[in-house]
Every structure is written in C-alpha cells, then in structure tokens.
C-alpha atoms as one frame of an Amber mdcrd trajectory, in Angstrom:
protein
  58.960 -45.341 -47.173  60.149 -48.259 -49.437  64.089 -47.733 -50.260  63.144
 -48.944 -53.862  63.126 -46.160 -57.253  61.823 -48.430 -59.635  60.690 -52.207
 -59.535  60.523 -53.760 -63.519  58.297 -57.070 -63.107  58.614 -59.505 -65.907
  57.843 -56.710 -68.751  57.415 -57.730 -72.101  56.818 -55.244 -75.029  55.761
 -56.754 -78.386  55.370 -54.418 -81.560  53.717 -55.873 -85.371  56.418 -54.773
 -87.387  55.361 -53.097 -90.504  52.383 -51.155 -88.233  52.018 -48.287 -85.866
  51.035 -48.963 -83.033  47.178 -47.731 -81.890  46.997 -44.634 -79.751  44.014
 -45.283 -76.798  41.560 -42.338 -76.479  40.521 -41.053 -72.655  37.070 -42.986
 -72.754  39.254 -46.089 -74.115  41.553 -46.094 -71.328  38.752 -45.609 -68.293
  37.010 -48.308 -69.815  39.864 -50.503 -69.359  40.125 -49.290 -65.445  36.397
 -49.846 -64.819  36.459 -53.340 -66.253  39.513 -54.740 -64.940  38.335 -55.948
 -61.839  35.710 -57.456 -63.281  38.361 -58.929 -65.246  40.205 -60.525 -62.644
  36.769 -61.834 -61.004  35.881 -63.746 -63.717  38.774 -65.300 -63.597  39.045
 -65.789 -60.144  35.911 -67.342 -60.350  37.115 -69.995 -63.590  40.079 -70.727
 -61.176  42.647 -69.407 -63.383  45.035 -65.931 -64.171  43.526 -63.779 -66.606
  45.496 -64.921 -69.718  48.591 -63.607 -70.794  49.106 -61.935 -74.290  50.139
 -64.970 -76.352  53.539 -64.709 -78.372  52.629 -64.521 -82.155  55.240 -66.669
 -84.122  56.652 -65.442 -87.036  57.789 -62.203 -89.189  54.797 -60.301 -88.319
  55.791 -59.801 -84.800  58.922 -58.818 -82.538  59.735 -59.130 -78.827  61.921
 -56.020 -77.918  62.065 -56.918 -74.747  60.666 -60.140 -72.712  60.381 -61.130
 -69.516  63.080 -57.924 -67.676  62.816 -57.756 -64.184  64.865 -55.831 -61.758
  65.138 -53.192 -58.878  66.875 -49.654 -58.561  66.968 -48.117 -54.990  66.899
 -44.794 -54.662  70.100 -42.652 -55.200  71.715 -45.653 -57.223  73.201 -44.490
 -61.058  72.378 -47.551 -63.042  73.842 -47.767 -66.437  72.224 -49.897 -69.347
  74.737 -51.075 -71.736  74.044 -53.801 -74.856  74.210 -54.039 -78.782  71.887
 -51.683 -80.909  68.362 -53.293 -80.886  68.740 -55.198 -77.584  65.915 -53.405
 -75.954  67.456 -50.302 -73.714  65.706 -47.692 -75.401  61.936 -49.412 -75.404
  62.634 -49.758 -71.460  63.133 -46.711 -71.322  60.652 -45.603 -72.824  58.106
 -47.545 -70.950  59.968 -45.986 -67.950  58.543 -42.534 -69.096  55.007 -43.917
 -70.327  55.678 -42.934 -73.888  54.732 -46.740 -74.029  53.410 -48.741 -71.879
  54.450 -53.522 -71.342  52.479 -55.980 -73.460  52.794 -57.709 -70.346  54.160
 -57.322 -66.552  54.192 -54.824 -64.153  56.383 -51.685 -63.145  56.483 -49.380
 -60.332  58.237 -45.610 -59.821  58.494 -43.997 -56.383  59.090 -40.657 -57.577
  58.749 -37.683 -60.075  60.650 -38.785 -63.455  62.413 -36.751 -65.972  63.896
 -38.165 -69.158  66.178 -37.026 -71.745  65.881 -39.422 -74.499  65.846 -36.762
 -77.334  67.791 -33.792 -77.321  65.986 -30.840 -78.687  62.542 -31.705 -78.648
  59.864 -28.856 -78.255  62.531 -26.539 -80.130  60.840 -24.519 -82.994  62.683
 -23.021 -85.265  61.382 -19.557 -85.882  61.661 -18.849 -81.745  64.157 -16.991
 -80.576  66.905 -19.057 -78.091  65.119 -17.415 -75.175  61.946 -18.233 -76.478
  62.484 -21.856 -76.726  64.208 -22.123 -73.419  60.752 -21.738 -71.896  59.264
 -23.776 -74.662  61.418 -26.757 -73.814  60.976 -26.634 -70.346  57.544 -26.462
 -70.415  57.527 -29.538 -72.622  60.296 -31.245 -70.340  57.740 -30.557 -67.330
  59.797 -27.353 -65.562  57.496 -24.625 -64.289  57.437 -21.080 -65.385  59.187
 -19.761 -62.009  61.855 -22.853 -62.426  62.876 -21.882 -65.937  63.404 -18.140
 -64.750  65.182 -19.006 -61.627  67.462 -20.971 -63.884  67.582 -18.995 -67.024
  71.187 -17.688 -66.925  72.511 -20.806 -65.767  71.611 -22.558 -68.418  72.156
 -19.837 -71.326  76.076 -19.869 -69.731  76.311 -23.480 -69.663  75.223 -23.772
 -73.497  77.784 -20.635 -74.037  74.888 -18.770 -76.496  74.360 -15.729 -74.401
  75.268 -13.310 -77.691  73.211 -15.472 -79.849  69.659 -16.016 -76.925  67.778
 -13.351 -79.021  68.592 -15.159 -82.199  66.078 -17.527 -83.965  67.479 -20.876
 -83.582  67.458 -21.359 -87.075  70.184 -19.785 -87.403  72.016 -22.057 -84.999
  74.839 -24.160 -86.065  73.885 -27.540 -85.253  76.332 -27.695 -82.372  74.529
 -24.314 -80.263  71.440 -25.767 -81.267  72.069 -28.920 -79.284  74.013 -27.473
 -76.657  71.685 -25.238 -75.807  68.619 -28.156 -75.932  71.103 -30.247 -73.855
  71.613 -27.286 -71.325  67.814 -27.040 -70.822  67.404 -30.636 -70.197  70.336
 -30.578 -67.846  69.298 -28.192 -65.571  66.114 -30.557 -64.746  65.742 -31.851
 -61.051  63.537 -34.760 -60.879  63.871 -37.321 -58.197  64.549 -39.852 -61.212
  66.604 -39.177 -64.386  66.367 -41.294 -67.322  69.149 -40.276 -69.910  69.306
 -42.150 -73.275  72.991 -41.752 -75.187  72.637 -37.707 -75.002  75.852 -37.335
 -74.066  77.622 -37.590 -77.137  76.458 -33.917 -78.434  78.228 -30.701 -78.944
  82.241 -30.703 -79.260  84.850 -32.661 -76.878  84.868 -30.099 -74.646  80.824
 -29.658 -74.304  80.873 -33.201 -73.656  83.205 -33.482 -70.717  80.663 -30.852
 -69.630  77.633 -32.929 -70.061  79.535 -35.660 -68.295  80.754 -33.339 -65.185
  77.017 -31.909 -65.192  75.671 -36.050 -65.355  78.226 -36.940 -62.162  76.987
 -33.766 -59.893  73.513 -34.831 -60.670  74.919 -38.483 -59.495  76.234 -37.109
 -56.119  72.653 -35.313 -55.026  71.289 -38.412 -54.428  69.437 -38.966 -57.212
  68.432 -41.886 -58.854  69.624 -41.989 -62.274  68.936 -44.186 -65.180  71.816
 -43.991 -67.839  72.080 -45.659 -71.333  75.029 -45.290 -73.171  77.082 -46.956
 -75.850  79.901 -45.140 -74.186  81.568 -47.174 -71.719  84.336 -44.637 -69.938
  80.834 -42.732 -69.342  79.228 -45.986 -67.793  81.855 -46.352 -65.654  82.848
 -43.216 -64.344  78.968 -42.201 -63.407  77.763 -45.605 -62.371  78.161 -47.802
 -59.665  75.905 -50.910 -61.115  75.241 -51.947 -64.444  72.837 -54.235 -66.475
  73.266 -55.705 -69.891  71.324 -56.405 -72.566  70.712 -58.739 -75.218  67.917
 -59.267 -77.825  65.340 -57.923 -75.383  66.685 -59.705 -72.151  68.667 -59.102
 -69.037  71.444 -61.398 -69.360  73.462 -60.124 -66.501  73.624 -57.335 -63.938
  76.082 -56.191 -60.850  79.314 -53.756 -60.792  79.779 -51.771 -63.517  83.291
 -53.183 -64.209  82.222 -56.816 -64.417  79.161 -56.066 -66.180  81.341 -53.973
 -68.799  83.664 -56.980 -68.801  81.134 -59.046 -69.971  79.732 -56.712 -72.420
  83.275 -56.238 -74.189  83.594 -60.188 -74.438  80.337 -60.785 -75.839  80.802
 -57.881 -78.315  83.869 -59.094 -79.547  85.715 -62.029 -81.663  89.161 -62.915
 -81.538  91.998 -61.944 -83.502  89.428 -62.545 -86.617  86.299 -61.473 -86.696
  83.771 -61.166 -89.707  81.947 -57.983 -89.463  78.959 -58.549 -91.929  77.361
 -61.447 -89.675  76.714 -59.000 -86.499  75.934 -55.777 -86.312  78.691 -54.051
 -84.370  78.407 -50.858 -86.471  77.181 -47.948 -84.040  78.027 -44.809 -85.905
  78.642 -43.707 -89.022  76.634 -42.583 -92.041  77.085 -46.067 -93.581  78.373
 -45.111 -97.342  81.017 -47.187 -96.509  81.611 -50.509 -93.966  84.492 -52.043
 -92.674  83.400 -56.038 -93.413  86.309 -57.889 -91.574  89.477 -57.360 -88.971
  92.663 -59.738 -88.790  94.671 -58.882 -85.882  98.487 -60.870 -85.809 102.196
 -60.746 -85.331 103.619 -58.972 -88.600 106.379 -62.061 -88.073 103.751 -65.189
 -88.738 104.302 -66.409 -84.909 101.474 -67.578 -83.700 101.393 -65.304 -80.546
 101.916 -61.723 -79.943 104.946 -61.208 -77.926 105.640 -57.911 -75.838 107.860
 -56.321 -78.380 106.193 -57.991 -81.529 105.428 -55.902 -84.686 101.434 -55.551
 -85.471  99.505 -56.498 -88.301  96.235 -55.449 -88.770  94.148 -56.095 -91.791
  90.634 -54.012 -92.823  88.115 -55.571 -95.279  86.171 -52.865 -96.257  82.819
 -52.474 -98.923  82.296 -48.922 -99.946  78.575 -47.582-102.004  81.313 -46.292
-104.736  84.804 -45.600-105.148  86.570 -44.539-101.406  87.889 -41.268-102.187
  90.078 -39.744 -99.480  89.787 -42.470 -97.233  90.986 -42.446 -93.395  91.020
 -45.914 -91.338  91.652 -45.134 -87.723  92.493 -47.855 -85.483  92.957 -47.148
 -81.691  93.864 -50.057 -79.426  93.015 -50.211 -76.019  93.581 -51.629 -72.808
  90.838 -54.227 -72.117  90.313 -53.583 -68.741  90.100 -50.003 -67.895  89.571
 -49.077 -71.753  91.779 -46.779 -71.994  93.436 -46.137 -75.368  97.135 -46.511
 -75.427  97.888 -46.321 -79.432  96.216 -44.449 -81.919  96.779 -45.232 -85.909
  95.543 -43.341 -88.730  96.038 -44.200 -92.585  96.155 -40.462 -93.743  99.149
 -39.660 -91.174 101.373 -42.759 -92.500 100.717 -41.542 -96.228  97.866 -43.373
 -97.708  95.627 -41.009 -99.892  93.846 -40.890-103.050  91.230 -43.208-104.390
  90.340 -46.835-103.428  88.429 -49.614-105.630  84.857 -50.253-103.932  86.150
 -53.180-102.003  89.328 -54.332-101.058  91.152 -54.301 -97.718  94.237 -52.272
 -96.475  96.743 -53.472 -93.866  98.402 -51.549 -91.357 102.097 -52.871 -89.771
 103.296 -50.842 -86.378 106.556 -51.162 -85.139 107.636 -53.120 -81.661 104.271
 -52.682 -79.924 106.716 -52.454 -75.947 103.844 -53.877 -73.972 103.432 -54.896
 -70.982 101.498 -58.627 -71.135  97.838 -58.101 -71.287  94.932 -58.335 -73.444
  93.827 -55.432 -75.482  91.139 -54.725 -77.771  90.469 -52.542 -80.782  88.174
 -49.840 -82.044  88.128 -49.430 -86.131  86.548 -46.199 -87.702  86.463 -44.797
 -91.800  86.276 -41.265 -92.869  85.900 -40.127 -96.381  87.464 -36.823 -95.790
  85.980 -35.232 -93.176  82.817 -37.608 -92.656  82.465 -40.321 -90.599  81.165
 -43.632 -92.847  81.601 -46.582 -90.472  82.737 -46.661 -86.327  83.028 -49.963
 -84.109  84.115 -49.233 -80.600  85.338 -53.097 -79.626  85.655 -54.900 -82.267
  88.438 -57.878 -82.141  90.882 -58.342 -79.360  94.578 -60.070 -78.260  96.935
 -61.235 -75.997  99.994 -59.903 -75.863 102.487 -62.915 -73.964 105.628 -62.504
 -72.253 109.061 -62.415 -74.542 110.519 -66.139 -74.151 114.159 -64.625 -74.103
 113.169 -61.402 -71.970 111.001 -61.612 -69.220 112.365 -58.547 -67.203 108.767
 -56.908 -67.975 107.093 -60.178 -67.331 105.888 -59.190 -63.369 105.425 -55.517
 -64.530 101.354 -55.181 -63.754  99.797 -53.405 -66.228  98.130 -51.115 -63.184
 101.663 -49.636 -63.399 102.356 -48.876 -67.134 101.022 -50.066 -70.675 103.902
 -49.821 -72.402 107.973 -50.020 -71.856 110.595 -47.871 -73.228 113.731 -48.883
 -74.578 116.434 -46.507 -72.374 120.290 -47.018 -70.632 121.267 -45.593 -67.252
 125.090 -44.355 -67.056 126.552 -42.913 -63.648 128.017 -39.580 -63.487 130.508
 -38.433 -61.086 131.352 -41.342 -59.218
C-alpha cells in the first residue's frame, strides 16, 4: 500500500466572480463519466491533450488557486499557513469535494473528515442531545458511534446540565463548544481542520488544541489551517505557504513560519491600507499605519533603548472608549514578551475619527534580537481591528555595554537591572 495520504496535481480552481457557481445533477455527472474516454480518444487520435480550461483575462474571473501540487504521507500533520484570500480554504474544500479543480488531478487514500465550519447541522429548536446525533450524522458518524461516544463528548463541551435544553438557548460560547466537541470526537483516517480552533474561551481552546495534538499522535494524517501560528507549530511537523492561490514554499514548520512572518511584515514602517493584514475584528474601526523607533531619534534600537510606537488609525465615527493593545514578540519562537494597553496607562474618553496615538515604554532590557509586533483596537469591550505581525525590529547591542552582547536569546528575552553584595564573609 502506497505510503502517500493525499497527492494535489497541478489543481487550479477558477470562480466568475459576481456568479454562483452551477450545481451538476446525477444524469449530468454520469454523462461526463461515459463520455470521457471518448474524450481522450479523440484526442488521442488528433495527436494532442484534450485542452485545458483556458484562463479568462480580466474582472470577470479569479484564480483562487493555480497550478498547487504536493504530497502528504500518511500520519504527517501538515499545516497551511498564508494571508486571507491566498487559497487555503478553496483547497480545502476541494479536499472534501464540496468543490471539485477547474483543472488537475487529486488523489486521497483514505476516509476524510473535515471541520471547516463549526456548528453545521445544528437546529435550533433541538434539544443539545438531539443535535449531537444530528451533527454527527451530518459529519458522517454512525448511530452506534455517536452513542458509544455520547458522554464523552457532552463532558468535553461541559453542557451536561444544559443537553436537554434547546440550543437556542445556548450562549454562543456552549453552542460552539458543544458543535466543536462533536466534531472532535470524529476518527477518520484524514482530518481536515480549517481555523476552528479559535472558539469557546482560553481555556476551551487549549482544549481544542490538546484534543488536535492526541489526534496528531494516533497516526493520523491531519490537514490543519490556521492563522494561528503557536498552533501551527506545536501540532505540525511540515508546513506549506500560501500566496494569491500558489504554493510558494513548503518544508519544517519553523522555516516555513519564518518565511511567512517576513513576507507578512514591513519594517519599522509599514502602511496598513495597501495590504490587507487585518484578520479579525468587526472593522468599525482600522489601524491604517505603524512607526516603530527609538523614543531618542537614534537611528537603531539599542538593548536598553526607550520605544516609540506610533498608530494611525481611521474609525466609521468618533472612537469612543478606545483600547490599542500592542504586544511585541520574539520573532523566532513568537512568543510574547511585552504586552501594552492604552486603557491601563490612562488614555480614555473620545477620539476624533482619525488621528494617531503614540505609545513610549521605558528601557526595553533586551537581549539583541529581532522582534515583531501584533496591534489590536477595542471600543470598549469589542474587538474593531487585530493584526497578528505587523512591523518588526532589531534590537543591537549597547556600544558602551556589551556584557549582554553573547547572552543568546534561547536563554532569556530580557535583562534585569540587579547588584550582588556578600554576606558573612
């Protein structure tokens, strides 16, 4: 038996924008089986392929994705990673014949099961219990499967007082907990998962994630995108990367993350309103721009420089109780090592429509490295606008101190100014 999961051949998938695309009937799609080898006769017989669908140039078409190719072996956890609109989720959904290519060819050695939408088959007048079945059925688990896992699944959404309920009653958060729970507990020999883990509160989502990593270590081959990159690279082992419909790289997850984060990002300014970083957010409000520099003027950022960090922002209206959140992070393990919030140094009130804030930190104490930084608004309570990496910068050695200068940032992020005395000598 071939070691392979699935093989992608040159797939292409064009959509007409503007137009839905036509559903085949049964009698449509045997036709097409009966006649295809009489297809590829004819032109056998002309001495040519059977021709390709030709590209349409112009606005009335769209490649979202051309010419992917690439293997998965079984019991590999490949993550997807790449900007909003590069593609990942039309793969994927060609993976699980919701779609099928405009052109090419792909394979799958095994029984598939995909959670790309959280909650679908859930009616709202049914009863928790009664959807639990209802879901599964539509996820493709048998009767005996769903009983055999019933209370494992009720315990890991934590609804058992509520299982009796109608769901529409639910707060969104048991609602999706317990629709994650039910997709969770599938065991198909391939797993396609498409940014579901991001539901319920923090601590339902390091559940989702310990849940994702057991399915990783029963040999399973599992097919993960995610515009959360800790998640990429604590459940996979290989990565591929996307952009505007085309593999652009793929190997370890690290360097493929690498790459992602460089691509994704400008230096220490970057104008926000030519790419689309935005991933979250309800979008009443936009940060437009970032200026990350030393609050000094020097041109570099030394270890115990002050920060300066300017936000452009556009807002639908006046910003009333605004929040700007800026975390920085390491670049290469992406782990956040500051976290700075507006509200918590003071600022409040009302803001004009546009305008930009700026945010100085004291003596940043790093070790030399380069870091990067995420950017998110509130108004009050509600998220309006979140980029994960948006702008990053090297911090340098201090000229006049350089006792931190061999200090690897595998051994700390940050130093602390402290004194030593001896006692009792």
């Amino acid at each position: 038996m071939s070691d392979i999961a699935i093989r992608v051949e040159d797939v292409s998938k064009r959509y007409r924008i503007g137009q839905r695309e036509p559903y085949k009937a049964l009698r449509d799609s045997l036709a097409d089986v009966l006649s295809a080898p009489f297809r590829g006769l004819v032109s056998a017989l002309n001495g040519r392929r059977a021709p390709a669908v030709e590209a349409d140039v112009g606005p009335s078409h769209i490649w979202a994705l051309k010419d992917v190719s690439f293997e998965v072996k079984r019991g590999e956890v490949v993550g997807i990673i790449g900007h909003n609109g590069s593609g990942k989720s039309t793969l994927l959904k060609i993976l699980s014949r919701i779609t099928g290519p405009t052109e090419g060819r792909v394979e799958i050695h095994g029984h598939v099961g995909s959670l790309l939408e959280v909650g679908t088959g859930f009616h709202p007048e049914l009863t928790g219990r009664e959807n639990v079945y209802l879901n599964g059925a539509v996820l493709g688990m048998r009767k005996v499967e769903i009983e055999r896992k019933f209370d494992e699944i009720v315990a890991f959404a934590g609804v058992e007082k509520f299982i009796d309920t109608p769901v529409k009653y639910y707060s969104s958060g048991m609602y999706v907990r317990l629709a994650f729970a039910v997709a969770a507990h599938l065991e198909p020999e391939i797993l396609l998962v498409d940014e579901v883990l991001a539901v319920g509160d923090a601590a339902f989502q390091q559940k989702c994630i310990g849940k994702m990593g057991a399915v990783a270590t029963e040999g399973r081959t599992v097919f993960f995108v995610s515009h959360n990159l800790p998640s990429i690279l604590s459940l996979c082992e290989r990565a591929i990367l996307f952009d505007s419909g085309k593999t652009t790289y793929h190997g370890p997850v690290r360097e493929v993350v690498s790459r992602y984060v460089r691509s994704s990002m400008c230096g220490p300014m970057v104008n926000l309103t030519v790419a689309d970083h935005h991933v979250a957010g309800d979008g009443s409000a936009r940060i437009t721009s970032v200026r990350i520099e030393s609050a000094s003027g020097e041109a570099a950022i030394r270890r115990a420089a002050r920060l300066k960090i300017t936000l452009w922002y556009r807002s639908e209206g006046p910003l009333r109780r605004p929040n700007f959140v800026v975390s920085i992070h390491d670049f290469d393990t992406r782990t956040a090592i500051f976290h700075l919030e507006s509200v918590s140094a003071g600022l409040s009130g009302t803001l004009s429509s546009e305008g930009s804030v700026v945010c100085v930190t004291e003596p940043l104490n790093l070790i030399p490295g380069r870091c990067y930084l995420a950017v998110e608004l509130y108004r009050g309570h509600i998220m309006a606008d979140y980029i994960p990496s948006v702008s990053y910068f090297e911090v340098e050695p201090d000229d006049s101190d350089d006792r931190w200068s061999a200090v690897p940032r595998e051994s700390a992020f940050c130093t602390l100014e402290h004194e030593w005395t001896v006692e009792g000598a």
